[in-house]
MIKEKE-694648 format. One line per 5 residues: their letters; for each residue x, y, z of N, C-alpha, C. Coordinates in steps of 0.1 Angstrom, whole numbers. Layout:
<sites>
A) X:Y:Z:X:Y:Z:X:Y:Z | ...
</sites>
This chain:
<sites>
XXXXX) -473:-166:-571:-473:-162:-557:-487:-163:-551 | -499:-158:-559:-509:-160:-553:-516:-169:-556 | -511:-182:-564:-516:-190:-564:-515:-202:-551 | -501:-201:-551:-494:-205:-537:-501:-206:-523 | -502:-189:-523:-509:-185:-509:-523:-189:-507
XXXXX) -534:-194:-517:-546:-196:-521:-541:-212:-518 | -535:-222:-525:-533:-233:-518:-532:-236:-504 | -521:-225:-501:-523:-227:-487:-536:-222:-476 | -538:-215:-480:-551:-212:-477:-563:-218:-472 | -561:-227:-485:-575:-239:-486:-570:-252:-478
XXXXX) -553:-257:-475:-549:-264:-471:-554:-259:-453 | -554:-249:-451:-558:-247:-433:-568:-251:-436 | -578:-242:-443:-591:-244:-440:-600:-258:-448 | -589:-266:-451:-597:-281:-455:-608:-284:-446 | -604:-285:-431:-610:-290:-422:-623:-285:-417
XXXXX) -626:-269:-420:-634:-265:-419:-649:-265:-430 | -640:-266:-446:-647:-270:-457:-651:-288:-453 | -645:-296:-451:-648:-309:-446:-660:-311:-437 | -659:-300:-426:-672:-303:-414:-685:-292:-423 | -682:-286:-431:-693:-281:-437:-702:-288:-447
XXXXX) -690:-296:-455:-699:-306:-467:-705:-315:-456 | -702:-321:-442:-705:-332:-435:-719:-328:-432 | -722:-316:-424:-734:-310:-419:-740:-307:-437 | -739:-304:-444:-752:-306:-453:-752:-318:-460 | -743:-327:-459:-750:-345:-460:-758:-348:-452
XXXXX) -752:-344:-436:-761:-349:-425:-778:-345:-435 | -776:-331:-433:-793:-324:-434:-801:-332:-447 | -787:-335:-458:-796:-339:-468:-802:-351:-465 | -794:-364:-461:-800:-377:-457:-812:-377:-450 | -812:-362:-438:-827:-366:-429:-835:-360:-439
XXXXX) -834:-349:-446:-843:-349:-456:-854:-359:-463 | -841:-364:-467:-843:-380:-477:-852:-385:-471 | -848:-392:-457:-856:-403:-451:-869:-396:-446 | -868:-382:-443:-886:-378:-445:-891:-376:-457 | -885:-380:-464:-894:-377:-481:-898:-367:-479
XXXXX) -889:-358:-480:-893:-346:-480:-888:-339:-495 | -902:-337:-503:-901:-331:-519:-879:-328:-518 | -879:-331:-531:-864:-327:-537:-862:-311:-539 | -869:-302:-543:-871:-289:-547:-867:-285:-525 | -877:-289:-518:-872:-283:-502:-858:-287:-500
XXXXX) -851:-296:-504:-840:-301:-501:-827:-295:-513 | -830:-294:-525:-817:-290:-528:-817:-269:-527 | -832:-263:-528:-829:-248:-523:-821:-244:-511 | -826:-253:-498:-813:-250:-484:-805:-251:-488 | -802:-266:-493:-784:-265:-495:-780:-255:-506
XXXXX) -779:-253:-517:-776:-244:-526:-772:-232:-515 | -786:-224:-509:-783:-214:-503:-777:-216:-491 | -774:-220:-482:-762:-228:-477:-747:-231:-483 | -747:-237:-492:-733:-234:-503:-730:-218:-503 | -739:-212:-508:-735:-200:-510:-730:-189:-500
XXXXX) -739:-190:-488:-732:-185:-480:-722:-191:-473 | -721:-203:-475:-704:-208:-474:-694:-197:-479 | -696:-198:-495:-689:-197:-504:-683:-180:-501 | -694:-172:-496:-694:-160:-492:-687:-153:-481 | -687:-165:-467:-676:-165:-459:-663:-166:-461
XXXXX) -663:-181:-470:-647:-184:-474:-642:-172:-481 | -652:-164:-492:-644:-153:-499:-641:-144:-487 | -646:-138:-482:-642:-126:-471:-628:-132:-461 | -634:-144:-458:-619:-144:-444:-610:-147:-452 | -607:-150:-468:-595:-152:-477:-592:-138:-480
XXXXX) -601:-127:-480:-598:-112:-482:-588:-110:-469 | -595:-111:-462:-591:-107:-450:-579:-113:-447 | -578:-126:-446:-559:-135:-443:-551:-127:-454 | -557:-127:-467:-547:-120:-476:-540:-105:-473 | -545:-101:-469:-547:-88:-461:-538:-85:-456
XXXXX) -537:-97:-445:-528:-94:-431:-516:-102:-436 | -516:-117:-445:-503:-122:-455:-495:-107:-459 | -500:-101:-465:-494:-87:-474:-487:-75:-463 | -498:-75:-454:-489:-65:-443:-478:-75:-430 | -482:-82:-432:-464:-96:-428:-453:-93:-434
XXXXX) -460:-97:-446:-444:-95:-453:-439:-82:-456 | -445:-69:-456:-442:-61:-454:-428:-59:-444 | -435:-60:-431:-426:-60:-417:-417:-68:-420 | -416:-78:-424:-408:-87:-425:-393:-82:-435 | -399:-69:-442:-388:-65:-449:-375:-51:-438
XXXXX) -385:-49:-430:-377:-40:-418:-370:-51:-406 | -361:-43:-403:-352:-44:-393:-359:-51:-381 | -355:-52:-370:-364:-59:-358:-368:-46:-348 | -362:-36:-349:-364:-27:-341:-373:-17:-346 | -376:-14:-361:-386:-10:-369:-402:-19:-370
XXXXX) -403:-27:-364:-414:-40:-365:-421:-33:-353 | -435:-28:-360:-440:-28:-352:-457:-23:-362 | -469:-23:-351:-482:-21:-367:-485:-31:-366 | -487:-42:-358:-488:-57:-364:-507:-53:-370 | -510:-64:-384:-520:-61:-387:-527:-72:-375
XXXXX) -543:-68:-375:-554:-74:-360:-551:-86:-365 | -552:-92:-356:-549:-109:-352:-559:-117:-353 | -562:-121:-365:-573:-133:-369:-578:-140:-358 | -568:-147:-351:-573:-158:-340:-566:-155:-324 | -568:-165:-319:-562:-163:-303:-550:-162:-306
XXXXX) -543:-175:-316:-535:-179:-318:-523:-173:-322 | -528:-163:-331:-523:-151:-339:-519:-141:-327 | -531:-139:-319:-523:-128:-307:-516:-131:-298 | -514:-144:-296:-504:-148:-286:-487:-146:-298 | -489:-151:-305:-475:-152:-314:-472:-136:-317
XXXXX) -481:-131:-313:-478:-114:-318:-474:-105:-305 | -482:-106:-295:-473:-110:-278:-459:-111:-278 | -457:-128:-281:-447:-127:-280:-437:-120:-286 | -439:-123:-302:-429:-113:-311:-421:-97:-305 | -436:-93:-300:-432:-80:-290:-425:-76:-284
XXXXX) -428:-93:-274:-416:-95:-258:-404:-96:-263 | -399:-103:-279:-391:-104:-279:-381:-92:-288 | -386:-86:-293:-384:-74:-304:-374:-63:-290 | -387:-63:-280:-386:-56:-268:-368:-58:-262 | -369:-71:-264:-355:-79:-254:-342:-77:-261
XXXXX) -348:-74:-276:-330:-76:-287:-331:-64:-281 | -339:-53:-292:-335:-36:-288:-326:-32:-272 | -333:-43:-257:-327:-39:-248:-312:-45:-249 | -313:-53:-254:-299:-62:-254:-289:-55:-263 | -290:-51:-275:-288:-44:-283:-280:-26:-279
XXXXX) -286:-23:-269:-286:-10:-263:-276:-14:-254 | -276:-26:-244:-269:-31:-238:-258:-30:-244 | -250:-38:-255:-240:-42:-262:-235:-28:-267 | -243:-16:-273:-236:-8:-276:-230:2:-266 | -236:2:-254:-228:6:-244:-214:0:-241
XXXXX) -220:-12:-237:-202:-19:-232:-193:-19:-249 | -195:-17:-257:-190:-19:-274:-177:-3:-269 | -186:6:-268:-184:23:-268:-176:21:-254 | -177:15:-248:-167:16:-232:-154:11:-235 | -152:-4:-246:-145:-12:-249:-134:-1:-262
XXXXX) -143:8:-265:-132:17:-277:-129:32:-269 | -136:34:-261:-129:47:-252:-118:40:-248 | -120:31:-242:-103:22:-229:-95:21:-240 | -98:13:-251:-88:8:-261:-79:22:-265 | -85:34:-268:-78:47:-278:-77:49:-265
XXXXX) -79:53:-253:-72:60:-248:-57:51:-239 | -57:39:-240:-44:29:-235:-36:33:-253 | -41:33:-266:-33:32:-273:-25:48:-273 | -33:58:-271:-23:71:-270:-17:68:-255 | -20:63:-248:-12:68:-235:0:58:-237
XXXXX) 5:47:-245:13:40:-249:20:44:-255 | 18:52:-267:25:59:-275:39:68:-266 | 31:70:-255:43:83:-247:53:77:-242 | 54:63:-234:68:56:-233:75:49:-245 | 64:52:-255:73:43:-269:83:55:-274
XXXXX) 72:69:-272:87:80:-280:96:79:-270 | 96:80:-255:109:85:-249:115:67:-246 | 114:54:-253:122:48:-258:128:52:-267 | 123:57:-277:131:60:-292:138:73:-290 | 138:80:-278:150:90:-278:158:86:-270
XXXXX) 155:79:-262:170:67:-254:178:60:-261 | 170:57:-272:178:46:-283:186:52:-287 | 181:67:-295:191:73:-301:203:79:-300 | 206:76:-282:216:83:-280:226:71:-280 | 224:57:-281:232:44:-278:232:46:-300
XXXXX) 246:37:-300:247:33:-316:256:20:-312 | 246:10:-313:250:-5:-312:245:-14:-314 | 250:-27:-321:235:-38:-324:227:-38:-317 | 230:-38:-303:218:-47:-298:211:-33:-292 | 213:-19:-295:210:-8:-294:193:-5:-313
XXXXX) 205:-10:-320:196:-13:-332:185:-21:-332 | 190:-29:-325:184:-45:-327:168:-45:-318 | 169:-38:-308:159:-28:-300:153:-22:-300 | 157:-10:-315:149:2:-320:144:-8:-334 | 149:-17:-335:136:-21:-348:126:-30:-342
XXXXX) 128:-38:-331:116:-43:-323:107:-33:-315 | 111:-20:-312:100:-13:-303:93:-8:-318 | 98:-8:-331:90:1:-341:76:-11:-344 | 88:-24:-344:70:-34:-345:64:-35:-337 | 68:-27:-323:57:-24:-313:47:-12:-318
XXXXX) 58:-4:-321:49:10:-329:39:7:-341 | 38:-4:-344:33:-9:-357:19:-14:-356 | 21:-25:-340:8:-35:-337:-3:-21:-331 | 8:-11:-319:-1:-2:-315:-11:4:-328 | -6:12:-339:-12:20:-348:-22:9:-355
XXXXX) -19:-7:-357:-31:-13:-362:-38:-15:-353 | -37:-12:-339:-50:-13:-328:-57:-6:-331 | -52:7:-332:-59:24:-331:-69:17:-346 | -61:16:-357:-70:14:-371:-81:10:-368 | -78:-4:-364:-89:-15:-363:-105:-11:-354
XXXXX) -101:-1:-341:-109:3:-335:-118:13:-346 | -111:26:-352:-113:34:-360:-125:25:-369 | -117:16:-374:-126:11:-390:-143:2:-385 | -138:-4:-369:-153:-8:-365:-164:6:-362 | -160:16:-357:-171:29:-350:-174:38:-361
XXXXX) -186:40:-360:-200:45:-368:-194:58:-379 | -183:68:-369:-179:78:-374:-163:74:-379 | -159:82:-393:-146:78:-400:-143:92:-399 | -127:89:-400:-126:106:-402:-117:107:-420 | -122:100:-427:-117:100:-441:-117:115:-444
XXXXX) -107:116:-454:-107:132:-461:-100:128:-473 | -110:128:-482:-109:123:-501:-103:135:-504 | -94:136:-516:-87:147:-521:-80:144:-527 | -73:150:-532:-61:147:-544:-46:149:-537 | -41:136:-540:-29:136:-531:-17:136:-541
XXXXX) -5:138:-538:6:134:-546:8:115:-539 | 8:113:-547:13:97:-547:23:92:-542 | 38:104:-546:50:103:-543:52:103:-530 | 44:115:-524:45:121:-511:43:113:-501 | 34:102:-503:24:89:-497:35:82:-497
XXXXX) 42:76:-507:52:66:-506:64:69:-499 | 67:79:-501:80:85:-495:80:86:-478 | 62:88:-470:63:88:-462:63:78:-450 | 59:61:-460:55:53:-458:70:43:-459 | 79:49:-466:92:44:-470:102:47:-460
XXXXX) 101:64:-455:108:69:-445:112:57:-432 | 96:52:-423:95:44:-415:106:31:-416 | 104:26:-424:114:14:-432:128:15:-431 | 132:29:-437:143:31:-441:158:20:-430 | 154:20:-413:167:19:-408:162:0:-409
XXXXX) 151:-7:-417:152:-21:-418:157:-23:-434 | 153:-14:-442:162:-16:-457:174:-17:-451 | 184:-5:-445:195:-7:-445:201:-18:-438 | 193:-18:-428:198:-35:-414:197:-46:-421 | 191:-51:-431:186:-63:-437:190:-66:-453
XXXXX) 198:-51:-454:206:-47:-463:200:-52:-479 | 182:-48:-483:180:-51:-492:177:-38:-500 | 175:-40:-513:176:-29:-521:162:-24:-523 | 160:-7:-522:145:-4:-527:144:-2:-537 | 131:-4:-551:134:-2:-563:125:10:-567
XXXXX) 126:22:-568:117:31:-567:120:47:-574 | 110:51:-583:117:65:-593:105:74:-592 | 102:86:-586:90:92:-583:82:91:-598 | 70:88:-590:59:86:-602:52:100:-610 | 53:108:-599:45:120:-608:31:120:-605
XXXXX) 22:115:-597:10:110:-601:0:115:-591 | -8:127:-593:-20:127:-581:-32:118:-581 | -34:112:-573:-45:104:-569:-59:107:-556 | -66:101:-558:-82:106:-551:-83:95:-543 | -77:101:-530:-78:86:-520:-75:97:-506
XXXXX) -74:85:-497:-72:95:-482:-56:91:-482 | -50:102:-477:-38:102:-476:-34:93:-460 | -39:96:-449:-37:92:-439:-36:74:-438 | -46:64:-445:-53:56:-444:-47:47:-460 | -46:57:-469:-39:46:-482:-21:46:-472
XXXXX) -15:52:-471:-1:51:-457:-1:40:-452 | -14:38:-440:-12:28:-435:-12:14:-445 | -20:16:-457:-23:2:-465:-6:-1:-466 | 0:9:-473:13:11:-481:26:1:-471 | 24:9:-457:30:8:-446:31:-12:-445
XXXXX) 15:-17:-444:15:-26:-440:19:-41:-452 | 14:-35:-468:20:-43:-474:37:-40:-473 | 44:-32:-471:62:-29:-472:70:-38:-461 | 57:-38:-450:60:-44:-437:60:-62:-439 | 51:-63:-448:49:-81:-452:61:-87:-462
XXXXX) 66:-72:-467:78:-75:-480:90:-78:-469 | 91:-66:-462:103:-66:-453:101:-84:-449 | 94:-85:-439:92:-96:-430:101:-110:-438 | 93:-111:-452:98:-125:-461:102:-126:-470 | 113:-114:-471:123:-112:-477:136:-114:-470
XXXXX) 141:-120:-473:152:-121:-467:167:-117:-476 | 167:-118:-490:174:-109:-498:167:-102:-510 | 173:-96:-516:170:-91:-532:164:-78:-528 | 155:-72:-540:147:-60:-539:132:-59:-537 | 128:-53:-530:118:-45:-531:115:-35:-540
XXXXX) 105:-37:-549:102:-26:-558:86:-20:-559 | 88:-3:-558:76:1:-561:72:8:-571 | 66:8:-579:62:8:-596:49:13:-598 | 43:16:-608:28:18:-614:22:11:-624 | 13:7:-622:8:3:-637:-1:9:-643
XXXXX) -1:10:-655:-14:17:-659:-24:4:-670 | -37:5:-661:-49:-1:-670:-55:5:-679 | -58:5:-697:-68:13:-701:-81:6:-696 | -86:10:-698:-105:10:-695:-111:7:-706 | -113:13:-716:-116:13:-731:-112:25:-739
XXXXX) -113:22:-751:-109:39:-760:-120:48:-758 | -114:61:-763:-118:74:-760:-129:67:-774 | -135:82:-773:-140:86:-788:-135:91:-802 | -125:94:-796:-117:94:-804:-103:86:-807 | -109:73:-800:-94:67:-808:-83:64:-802
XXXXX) -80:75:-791:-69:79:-783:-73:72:-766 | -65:72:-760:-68:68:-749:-64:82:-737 | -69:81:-728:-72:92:-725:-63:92:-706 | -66:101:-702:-61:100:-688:-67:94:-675 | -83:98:-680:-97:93:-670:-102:82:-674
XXXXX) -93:78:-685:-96:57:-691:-87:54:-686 | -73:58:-677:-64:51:-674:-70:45:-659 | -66:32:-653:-74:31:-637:-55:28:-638 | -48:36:-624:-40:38:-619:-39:26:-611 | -25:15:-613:-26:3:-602:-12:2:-593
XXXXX) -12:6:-579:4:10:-579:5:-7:-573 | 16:-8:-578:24:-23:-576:35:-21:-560 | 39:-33:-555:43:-33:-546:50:-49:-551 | 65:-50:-555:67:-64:-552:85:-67:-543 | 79:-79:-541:94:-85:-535:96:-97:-542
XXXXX) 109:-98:-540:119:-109:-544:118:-120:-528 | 111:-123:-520:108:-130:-510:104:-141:-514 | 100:-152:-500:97:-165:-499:83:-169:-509 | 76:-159:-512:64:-162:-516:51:-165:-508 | 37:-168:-513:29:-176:-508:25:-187:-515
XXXXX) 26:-196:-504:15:-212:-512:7:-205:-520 | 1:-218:-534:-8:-213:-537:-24:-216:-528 | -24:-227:-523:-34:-229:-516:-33:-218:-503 | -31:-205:-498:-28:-198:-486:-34:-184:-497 | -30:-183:-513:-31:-172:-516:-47:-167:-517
XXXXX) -56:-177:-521:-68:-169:-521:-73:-164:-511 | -68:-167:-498:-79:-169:-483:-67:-157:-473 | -51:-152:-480:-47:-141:-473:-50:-130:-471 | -64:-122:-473:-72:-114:-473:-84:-113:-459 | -85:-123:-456:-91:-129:-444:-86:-128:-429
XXXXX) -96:-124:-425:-98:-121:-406:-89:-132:-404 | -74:-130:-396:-73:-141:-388:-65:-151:-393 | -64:-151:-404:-55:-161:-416:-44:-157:-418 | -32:-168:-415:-20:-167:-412:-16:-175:-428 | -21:-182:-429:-16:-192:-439:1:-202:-434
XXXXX) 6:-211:-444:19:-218:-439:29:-207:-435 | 30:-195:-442:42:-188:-442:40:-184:-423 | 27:-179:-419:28:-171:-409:28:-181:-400 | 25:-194:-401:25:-206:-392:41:-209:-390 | 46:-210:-396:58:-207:-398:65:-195:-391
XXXXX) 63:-185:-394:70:-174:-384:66:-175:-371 | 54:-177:-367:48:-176:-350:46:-163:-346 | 48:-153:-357:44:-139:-349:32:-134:-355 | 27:-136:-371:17:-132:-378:7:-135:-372 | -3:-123:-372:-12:-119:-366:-26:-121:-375
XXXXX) -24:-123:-388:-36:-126:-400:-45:-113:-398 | -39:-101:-396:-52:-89:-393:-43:-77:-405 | -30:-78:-406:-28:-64:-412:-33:-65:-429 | -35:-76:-437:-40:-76:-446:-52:-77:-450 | -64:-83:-437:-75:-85:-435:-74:-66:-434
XXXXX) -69:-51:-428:-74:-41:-428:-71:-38:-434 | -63:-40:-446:-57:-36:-457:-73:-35:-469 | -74:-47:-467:-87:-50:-473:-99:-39:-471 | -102:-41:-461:-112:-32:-452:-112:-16:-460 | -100:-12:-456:-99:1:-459:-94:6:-473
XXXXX) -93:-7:-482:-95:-2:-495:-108:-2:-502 | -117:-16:-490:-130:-12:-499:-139:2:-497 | -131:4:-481:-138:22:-479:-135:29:-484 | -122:33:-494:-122:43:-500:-121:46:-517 | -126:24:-519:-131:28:-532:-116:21:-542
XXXXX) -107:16:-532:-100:11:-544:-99:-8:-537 | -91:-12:-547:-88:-27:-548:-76:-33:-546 | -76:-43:-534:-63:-42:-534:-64:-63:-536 | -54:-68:-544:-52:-82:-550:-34:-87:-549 | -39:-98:-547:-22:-100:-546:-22:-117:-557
XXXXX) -7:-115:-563:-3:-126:-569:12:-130:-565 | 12:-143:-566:29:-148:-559:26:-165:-563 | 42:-168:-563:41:-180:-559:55:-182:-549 | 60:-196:-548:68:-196:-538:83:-200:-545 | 92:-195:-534:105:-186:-538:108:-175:-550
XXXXX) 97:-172:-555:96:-163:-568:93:-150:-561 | 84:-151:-548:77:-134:-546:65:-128:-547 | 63:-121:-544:52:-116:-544:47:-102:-545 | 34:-98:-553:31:-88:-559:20:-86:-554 | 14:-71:-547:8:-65:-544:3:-57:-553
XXXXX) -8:-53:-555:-16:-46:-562:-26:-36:-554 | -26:-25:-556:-32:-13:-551:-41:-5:-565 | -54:-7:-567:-60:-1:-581:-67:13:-574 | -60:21:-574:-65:37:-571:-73:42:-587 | -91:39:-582:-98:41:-590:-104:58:-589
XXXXX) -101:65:-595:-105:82:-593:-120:82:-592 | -130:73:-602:-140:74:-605:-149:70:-593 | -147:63:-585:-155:58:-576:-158:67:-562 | -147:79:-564:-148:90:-555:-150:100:-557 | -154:108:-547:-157:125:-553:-150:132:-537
XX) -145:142:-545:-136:150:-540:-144:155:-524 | -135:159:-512:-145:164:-501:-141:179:-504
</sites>
């Protein structure tokens, strides 16, 4: 590195080393042609050399100096930059000027954007609660009619109820403050409440659930692993069109104990999620995780939105677990949820 900076160094100041060897040729030649003794002629230049040699060391102290406190700044943020070391040249204070004006301009812009950002998520939560109030007193109108197209009504206003709560998320998962609450949950309790919602599309679409209480407390947010639960059940429902739905556990060891035995805190808990559905391409399956990505299947339907697995994502990496999927097509597809205990601590 400091040899580098030393090349460069010498590479600026060629030009200056250049007009200095020039000026003591000049002096040596008129020397010469007045025959003037060799001993008068090579002591100036020597001493001459040297105090060359004595500037070049100091303003190389000195650039190195201000190199070191560069890159310093250079490791903070733009709105942290500030200290610039003195400015060698004109040249240097104008570019350090500027830097200013413009450091000055993000921060206001920046300030700018977080205002209208914070305007854009007050409007959004408060249109998504005030929406919520004509969706319940649809769903107690519904209830009093019992007829397809009475049914057929109450399972389209629920995938209304479905896009609103991924708005609310989505807003949630962009702003600074989370309201996560880690704790030990029953696992059962999570599924059962995530299955309830479902229940009148299992029956309408008349496919089977496969499912035997697991037993199992886990260290996750209760509110927020639901919605994950909710949203892969919702992808099963969608492209399935017969067979079962099954939800299951797997257990990973980790490595053996010390003794031999495998243990409960070597188990990484992986709750499965599969259907008997259409599947995914394989070329769609690595990139279904992604902002926005529908893949063939959702091109195909015309209603996929490429966001509920893209926050599925999101909000497993906030609380620490992993969520992966495998399928192929007409075979189905397996969801994976790895609720890791270790990566969290209790609130």
């Amino acid at each position: 590195m400091e040899q580098n900076f030393l090349k460069c160094y010498l590479a600026e100041r060629r030009k200056v080393c250049i007009v200095f060897g020039l000026f003591c040729l000049v002096f040596l030649c008129v020397f010469l042609l007045y025959h003037i003794p060799a001993g008068a002629v090579v002591y100036p230049s020597l001493l001459c050399a040297l105090l060359g040699f004595l500037f070049l060391y100091f303003d190389f102290y000195k650039v190195r100096k201000r190199h070191k406190r560069l890159q310093e700044l250079e490791e903070l943020s733009a709105e942290l930059i500030r200290d610039f070391p003195e400015a060698g040249t004109v040249e240097g204070a104008d570019y350090q000027r500027l830097v200013r004006k413009l450091c000055k301009e993000q921060k206001e812009l920046q300030t700018e954007m977080s205002v209208r950002y914070l305007d854009m998520i007050d409007y959004y939560t408060m249109w998504v609660h005030q929406i919520k109030t004509p969706i319940a007193s649809m769903h107690l109108h519904l209830q009093k009619e019992d007829s397809e197209f009475a049914r057929a009504v109450a399972e389209d206003l629920f995938r209304v109820e479905q896009y609103v709560e991924m708005v609310l998320c989505y807003l949630r998962l962009g702003s600074d403050s989370t309201d996560y609450m880690i704790r030990e949950y029953d696992l059962d309790g999570i599924i059962k409440q995530a299955v309830k919602k479902f229940a009148r599309q299992f029956i309408r679409r008349k496919l089977t659930l496969v499912y035997q209480p697991l037993h199992i407390q886990v260290l996750t947010d209760e509110k927020w692993l639901q919605f994950v639960i909710e949203q892969v059940l919702s992808n099963a429902l969608k492209y399935t069109e017969t067979g079962t739905i099954t939800i299951e556990v797997e257990r990973k060891t980790e490595k053996p104990s010390a003794f031999g035995k495998e243990s409960e805190s070597e188990q990484a808990i992986v709750l499965c999620i599969r259907d008997t559905g259409i599947g995914i391409a394989p070329e769609d399956l690595p990139r279904i995780f992604e902002k926005g990505y529908t893949g063939y299947n959702g091109r195909g339907d015309k209603k996929a939105s490429g966001i509920g697995l893209y926050l599925c994502r999101r909000i497993c990496g906030s609380l620490g677990h992993a969520i992966t999927a495998n399928s192929s097509v007409e075979s189905g597809t397996v969801i994976r949820i790895r609720l890791d205990r270790k990566r969290l601590e209790v609130e």
